[in-house]
C-alpha positions in Angstrom: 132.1 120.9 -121.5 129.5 120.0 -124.1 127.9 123.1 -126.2 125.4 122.4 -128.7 126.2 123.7 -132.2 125.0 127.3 -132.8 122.3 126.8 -135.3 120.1 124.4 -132.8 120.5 127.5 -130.7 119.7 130.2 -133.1 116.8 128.1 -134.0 115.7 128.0 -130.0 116.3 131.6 -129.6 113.9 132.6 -133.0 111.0 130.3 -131.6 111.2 132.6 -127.9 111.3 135.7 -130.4 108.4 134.0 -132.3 106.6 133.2 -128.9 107.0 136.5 -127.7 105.7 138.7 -131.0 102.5 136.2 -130.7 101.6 136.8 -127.5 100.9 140.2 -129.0 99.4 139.5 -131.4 96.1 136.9 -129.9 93.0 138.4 -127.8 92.4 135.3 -126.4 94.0 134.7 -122.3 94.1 130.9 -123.0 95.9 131.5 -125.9 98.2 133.3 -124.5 99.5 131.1 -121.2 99.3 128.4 -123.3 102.4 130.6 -125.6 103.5 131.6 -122.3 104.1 127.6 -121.4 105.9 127.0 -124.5 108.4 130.3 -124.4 109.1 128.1 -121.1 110.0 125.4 -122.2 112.3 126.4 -124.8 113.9 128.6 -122.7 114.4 125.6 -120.0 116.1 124.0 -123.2 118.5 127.0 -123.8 119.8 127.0 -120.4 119.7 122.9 -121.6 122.1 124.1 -124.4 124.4 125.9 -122.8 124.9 123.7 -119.8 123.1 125.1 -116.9 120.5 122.2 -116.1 120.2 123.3 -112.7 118.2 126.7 -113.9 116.6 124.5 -116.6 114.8 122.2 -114.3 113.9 125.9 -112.1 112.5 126.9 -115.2 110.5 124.0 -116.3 109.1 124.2 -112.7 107.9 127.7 -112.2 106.6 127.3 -116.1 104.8 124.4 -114.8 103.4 125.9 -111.7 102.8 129.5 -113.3 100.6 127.9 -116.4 98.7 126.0 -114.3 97.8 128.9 -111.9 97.3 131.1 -114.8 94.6 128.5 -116.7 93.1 128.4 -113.3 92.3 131.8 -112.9 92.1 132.2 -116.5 89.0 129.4 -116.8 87.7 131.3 -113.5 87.5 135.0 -114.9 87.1 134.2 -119.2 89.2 134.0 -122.0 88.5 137.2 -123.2 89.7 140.3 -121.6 87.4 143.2 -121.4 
C-alpha cells in the first residue's frame, strides 16, 4: 500500500480549510458553487491520497453533478442573495 508523504496531504487538507473559510467570506452564489466545486475536488484527491479511489471517483461525481445543478439554479434565481 502506497501513501503519499504527509506534507502533499497537509497541503490538500489547508486548501479544504481555505475553501471552506471563503465560502464565508463572498456574497456572490456563483462564487460560492464554483468554491464548492473545488473543496470537491480536492477532497476526491484526499481520498486519492490515502487510497480509496473508489469514494474518490463517488466524489468527483456528485461534485460534478451537484455544481452543475447548483449553477443551474443559481443562473435561474441571481447571484446575489436577497
Amino acid at each position: 500500500m502506497i501513501i503519499a508523504p504527509e506534507y502533499i496531504i497537509f497541503t490538500l487538507l489547508t486548501l479544504l480549510i481555505l475553501a471552506i473559510m471563503a465560502i464565508f467570506v463572498f456574497d456572490d452564489l456563483l462564487l460560492m458553487a464554483i468554491v464548492y466545486g473545488g473543496y470537491s475536488v480536492v477532497m476526491a484527491f484526499v481520498w486519492q491520497m490515502l487510497n480509496a479511489p473508489d469514494i474518490a471517483i463517488t466524489e468527483a461525481a456528485v461534485a460534478i453533478g451537484s455544481s452543475v445543478l447548483m449553477i443551474t439554479v443559481i443562473s435561474r434565481l441571481g447571484r446575489r442573495p436577497e
